[in-house]
C-alpha positions as CSV (number, residue, x, y, z in Angstrom):
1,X,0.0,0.0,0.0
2,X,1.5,3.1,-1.0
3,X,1.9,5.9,1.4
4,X,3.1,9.5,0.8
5,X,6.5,10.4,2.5
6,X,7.8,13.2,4.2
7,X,9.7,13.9,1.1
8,X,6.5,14.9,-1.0
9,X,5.3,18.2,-1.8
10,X,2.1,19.4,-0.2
11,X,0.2,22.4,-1.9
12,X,-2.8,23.6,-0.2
13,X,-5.9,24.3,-2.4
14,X,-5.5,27.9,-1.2
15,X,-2.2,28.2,-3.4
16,X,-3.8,26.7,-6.7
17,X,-5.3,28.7,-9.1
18,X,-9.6,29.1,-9.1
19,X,-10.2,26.6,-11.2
20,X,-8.3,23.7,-9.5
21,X,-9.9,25.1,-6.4
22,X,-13.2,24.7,-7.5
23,X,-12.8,21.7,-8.8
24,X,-11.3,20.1,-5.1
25,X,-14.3,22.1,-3.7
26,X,-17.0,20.3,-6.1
27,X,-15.2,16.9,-5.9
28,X,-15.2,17.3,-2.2
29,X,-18.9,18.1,-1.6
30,X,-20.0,15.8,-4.3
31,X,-18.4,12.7,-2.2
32,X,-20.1,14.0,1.0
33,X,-23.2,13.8,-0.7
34,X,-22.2,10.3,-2.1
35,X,-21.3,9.3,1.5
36,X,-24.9,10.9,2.9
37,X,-26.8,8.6,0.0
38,X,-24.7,5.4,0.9
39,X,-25.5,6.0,4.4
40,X,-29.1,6.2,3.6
41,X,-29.4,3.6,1.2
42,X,-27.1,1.2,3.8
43,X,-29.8,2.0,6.7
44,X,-32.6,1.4,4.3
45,X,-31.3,-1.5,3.1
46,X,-31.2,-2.3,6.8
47,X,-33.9,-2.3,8.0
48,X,-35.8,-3.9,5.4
49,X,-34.4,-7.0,5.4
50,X,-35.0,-7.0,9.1
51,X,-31.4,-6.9,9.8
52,X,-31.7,-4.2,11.8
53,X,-33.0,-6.0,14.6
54,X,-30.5,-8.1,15.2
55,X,-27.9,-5.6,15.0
56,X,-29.7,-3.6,17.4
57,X,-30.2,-6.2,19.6
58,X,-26.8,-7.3,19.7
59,X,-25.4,-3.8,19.8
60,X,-27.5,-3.4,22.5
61,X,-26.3,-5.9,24.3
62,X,-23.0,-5.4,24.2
63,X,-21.3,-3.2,26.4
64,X,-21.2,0.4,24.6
65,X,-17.1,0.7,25.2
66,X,-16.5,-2.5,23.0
67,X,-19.0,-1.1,20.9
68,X,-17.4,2.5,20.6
69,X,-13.8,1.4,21.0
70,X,-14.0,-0.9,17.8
71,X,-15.1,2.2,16.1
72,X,-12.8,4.5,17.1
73,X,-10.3,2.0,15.7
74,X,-12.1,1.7,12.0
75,X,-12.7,5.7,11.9
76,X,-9.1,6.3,12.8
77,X,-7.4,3.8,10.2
78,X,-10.3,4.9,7.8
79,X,-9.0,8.5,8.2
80,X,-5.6,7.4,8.1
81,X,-6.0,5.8,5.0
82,X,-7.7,8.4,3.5
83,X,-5.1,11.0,4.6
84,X,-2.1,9.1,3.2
85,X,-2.4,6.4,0.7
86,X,-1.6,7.4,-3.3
87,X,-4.0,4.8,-4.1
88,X,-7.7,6.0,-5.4
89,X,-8.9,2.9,-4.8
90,X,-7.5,2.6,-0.6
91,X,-9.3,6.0,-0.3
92,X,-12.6,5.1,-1.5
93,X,-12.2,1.9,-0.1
94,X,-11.9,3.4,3.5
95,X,-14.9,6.1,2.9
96,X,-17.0,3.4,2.5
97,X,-16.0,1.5,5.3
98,X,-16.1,4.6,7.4
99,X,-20.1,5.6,6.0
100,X,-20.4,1.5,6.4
101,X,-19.5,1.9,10.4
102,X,-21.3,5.0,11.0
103,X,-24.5,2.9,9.2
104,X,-23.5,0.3,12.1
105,X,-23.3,2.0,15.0
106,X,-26.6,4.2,14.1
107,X,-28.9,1.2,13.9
108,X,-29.6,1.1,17.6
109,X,-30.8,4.5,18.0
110,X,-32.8,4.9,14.6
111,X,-34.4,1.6,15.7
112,X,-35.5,2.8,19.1
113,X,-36.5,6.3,17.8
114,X,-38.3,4.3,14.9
115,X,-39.9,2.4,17.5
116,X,-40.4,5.0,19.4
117,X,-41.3,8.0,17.6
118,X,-42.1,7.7,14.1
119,X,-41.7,10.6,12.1
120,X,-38.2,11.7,14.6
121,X,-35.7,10.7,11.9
122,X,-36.9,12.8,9.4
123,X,-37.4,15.8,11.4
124,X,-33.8,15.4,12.6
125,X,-32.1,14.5,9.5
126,X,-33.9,17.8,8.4
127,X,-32.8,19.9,10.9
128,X,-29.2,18.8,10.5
129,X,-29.0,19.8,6.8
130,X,-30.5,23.3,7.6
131,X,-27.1,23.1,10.0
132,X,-24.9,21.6,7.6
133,X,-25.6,24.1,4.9
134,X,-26.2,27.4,7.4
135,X,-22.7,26.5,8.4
136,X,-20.8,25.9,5.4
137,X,-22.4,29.2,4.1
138,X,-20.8,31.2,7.0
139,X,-17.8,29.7,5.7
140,X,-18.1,30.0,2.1
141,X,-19.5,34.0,2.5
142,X,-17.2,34.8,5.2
143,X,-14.0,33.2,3.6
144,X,-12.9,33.1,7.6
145,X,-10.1,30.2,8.1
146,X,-11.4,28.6,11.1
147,X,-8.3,26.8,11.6
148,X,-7.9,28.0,15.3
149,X,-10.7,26.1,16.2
150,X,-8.6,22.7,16.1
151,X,-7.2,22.8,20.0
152,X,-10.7,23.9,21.2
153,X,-12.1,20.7,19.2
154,X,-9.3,18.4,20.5
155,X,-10.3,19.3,24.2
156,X,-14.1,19.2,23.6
157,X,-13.7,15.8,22.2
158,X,-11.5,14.2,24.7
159,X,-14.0,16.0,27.3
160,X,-16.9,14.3,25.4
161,X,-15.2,11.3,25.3
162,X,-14.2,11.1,28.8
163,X,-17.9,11.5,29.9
164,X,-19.0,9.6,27.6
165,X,-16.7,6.3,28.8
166,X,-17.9,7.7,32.3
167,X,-21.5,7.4,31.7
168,X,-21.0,3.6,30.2
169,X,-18.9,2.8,33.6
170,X,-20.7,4.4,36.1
171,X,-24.5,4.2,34.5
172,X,-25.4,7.4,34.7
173,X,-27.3,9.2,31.8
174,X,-25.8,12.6,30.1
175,X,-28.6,14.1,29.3
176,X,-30.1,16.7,26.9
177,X,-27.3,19.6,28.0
178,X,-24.1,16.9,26.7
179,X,-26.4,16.3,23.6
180,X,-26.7,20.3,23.1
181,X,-23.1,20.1,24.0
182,X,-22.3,17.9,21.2
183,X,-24.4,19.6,18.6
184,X,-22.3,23.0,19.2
185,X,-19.2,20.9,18.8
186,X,-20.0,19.5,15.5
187,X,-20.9,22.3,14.5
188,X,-17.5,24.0,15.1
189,X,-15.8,20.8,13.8
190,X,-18.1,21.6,10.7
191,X,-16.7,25.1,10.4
192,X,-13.1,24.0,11.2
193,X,-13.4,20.7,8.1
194,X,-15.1,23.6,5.7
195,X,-12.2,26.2,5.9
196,X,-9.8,23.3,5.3
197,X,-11.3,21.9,2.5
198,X,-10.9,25.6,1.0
199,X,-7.9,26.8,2.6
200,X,-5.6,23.4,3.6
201,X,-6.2,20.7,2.1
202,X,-4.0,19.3,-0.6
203,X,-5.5,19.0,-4.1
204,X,-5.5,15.0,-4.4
205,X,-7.2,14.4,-0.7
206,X,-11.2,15.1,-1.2
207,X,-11.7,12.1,-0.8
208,X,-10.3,12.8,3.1
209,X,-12.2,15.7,3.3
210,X,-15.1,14.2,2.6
211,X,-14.4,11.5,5.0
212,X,-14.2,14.0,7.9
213,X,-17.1,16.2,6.7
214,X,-19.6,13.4,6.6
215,X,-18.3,12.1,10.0
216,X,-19.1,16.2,11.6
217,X,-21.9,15.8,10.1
218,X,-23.4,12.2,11.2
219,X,-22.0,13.5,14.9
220,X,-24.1,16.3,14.4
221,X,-27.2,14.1,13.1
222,X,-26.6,11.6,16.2
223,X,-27.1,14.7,18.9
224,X,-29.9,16.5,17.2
225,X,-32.0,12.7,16.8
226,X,-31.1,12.7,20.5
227,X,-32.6,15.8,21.8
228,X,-35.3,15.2,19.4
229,X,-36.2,11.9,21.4
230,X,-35.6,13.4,24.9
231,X,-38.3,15.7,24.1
232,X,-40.6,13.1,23.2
């Protein structure tokens, strides 16, 4: 598998001339997309077959920090991948296992809030786009390089992270304030992924970008369903 060394040449998108940069920037967005529709069609796919239950039910079952550490692990060698191999085929190959693991690890919930609450998962897949695209407007109109937001988002996830592991150990639940908590920082980490994908990002990695796009937004998508179904 080949890698890229410390010996290559890395030109941001912000030094190319407009056209290359909007053609990174269409590429980029257009695999987002591509990721949203294969997580959709995956989840459709599903729960159709009645798969979904016994995913759910074995998810649920299983104690959440197997479940979460195993994803950690595919999301991080997904991005690694992603981030570093010269091969087209290695980067798509780990997009689609990373929208394949998010598709995974969301079954629980959208069962339970299927269950639940019919109707929910629209309203908060709806409610995340309006986010999505308010966001990457501010971006786009702004032309602001959100890049200092990266240590903030570092310590909110560990935070998150640590409560999170805490909550699974100790039983307790986190609540609607850690789930507004979580919305705010996808929402920065979707402002901080939209300046680099016009500002930082070399001009052969949208596949990358997109990779850590769709996963702000799916964070984002996770929260929001959750608030949605503490409400109800």
């Amino acid at each position: 598998m080949e890698t890229r060394t410390v010996n290559d040449i890395f030109v941001p998108v912000a030094d190319l001339d407009v056209d290359a940069r909007a053609g990174f920037i269409s590429r980029t967005y257009a695999h987002v997309m591509g990721a949203i529709v294969m997580f959709v069609l995956v989840e459709l796919a599903l729960f159709k077959s009645g798969a979904a239950v016994g995913i759910a039910t074995t998810l649920l079952g299983t104690n959440w920090l197997f479940v979460l550490g195993g994803f950690i692990l595919v999301g991080w060698l997904a991005s690694r991948v992603a981030h570093t191999v010269v091969s087209p085929f290695a980067q798509y190959a780990a997009l689609g296992a990373f929208v394949l693991a998010y598709a995974i690890i969301f079954v629980p919930l959208l069962y339970v809030a299927d269950a639940t609450a019919p109707g929910v998962i629209r309203s908060a897949a709806v409610v995340t786009l309006l986010l999505f695209g308010g966001l990457t407007g501010v971006v786009f109109h702004t032309r602001k390089d959100f890049a200092f937001l990266r240590t903030a988002l570092m310590f909110g996830g560990v935070a998150a992270l640590g409560l999170i592991v805490a909550g699974v150990l100790f039983g307790f639940n986190l609540g609607t304030l850690f789930s507004v908590f979580m919305v705010v920082l996808a929402g920065g980490a979707i402002l901080y992924d939209t300046s680099n994908i016009l500002y930082h990002y070399p001009e052969d990695r949208h596949v990358g970008a997109a990779l850590e796009l769709f996963g702000s937004v799916a964070l984002m998508f996770w929260y929001i369903l959750r608030i949605f179904l503490a409400r109800d």
